[in-house]
C-alpha positions in Angstrom: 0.0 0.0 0.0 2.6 2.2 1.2 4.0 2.4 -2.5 0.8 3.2 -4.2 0.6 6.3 -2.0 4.1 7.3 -2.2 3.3 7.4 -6.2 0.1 9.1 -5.6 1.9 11.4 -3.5 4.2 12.7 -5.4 2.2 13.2 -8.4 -0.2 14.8 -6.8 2.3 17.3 -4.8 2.5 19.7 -7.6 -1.5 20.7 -6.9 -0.8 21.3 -2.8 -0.6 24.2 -1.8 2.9 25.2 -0.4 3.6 26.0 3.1 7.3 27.2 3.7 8.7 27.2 7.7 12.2 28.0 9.1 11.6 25.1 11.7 8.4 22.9 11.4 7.6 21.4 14.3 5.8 18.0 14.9 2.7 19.6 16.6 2.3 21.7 13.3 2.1 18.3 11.7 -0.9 17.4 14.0 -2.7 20.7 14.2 -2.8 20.7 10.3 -4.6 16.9 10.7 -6.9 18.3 13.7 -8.5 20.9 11.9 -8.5 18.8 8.8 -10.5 16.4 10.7 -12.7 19.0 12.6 -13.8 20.7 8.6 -14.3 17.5 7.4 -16.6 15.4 9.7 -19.1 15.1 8.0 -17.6 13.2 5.2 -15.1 11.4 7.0 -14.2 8.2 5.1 -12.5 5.2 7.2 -10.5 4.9 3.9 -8.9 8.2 4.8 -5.7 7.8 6.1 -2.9 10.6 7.4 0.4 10.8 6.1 3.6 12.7 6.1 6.2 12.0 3.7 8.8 14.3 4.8 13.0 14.3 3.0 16.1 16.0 3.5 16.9 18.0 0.0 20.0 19.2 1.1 21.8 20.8 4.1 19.2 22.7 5.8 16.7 22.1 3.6 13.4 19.6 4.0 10.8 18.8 2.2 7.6 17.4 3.3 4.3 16.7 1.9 1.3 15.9 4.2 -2.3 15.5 3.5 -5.2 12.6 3.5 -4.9 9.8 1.1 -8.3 7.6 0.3 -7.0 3.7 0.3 -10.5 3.1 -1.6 -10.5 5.6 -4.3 -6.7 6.4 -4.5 -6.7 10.2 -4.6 -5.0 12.3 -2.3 -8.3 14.1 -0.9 -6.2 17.1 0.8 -2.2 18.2 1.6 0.1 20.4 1.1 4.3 20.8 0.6 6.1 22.2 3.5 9.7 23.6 2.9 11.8 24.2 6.3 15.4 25.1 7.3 14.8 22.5 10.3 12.5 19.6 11.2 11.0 18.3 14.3 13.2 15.4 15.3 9.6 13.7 15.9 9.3 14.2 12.1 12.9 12.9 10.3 15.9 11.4 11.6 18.9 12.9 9.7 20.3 9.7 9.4 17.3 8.0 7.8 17.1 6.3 5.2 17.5 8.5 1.3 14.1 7.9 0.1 12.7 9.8 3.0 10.4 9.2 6.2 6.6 7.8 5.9 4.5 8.0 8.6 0.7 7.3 8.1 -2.1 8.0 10.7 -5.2 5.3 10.3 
């Protein structure tokens, strides 16, 4: 599953909206899911999921992309990009892995 929605993700990402922070922090990441949920419960789906895709570009630079993926219908239904200087050690470990940190909230 988690590859289908990494492709979705990204093809989708050039549609989001783009946030840009000098340090994003993880409760950011939480709030933005909060009052996604809070607009949108009257249509919640239990194929919705959360997720957070979040990279480091370069030195100082991340990318993440965040928003609610439908397993059912396979369209992102919301997100945007997020550009910050710093991350949320919550969010990305510096030494991850290349391809990036998923995190999905079911």
């Amino acid at each position: 599953m988690s590859l289908t929605l990494i492709g979705w993700i990204l093809l989708t990402a050039a549609g989001l909206s783009v946030v840009t922070f000098v340090f994003l922090y993880w409760s950011e990441i939480k709030n933005w899911f909060a009052k996604w949920n809070k607009h949108n419960l009257t249509t919640k789906d239990r194929d919705d999921v959360g997720f957070t895709l979040a990279k480091k570009i370069e030195a100082n630079k991340y990318k993440t992309i965040q928003g609610v993926f439908n397993k059912k219908t396979n369209e992102v239904k919301d997100g945007r990009v997020i550009y910050a200087k710093q991350v949320d050690d919550q969010l990305i470990d510096d030494d991850a892995d290349k391809d990036g940190t998923l995190l999905l909230f079911e």
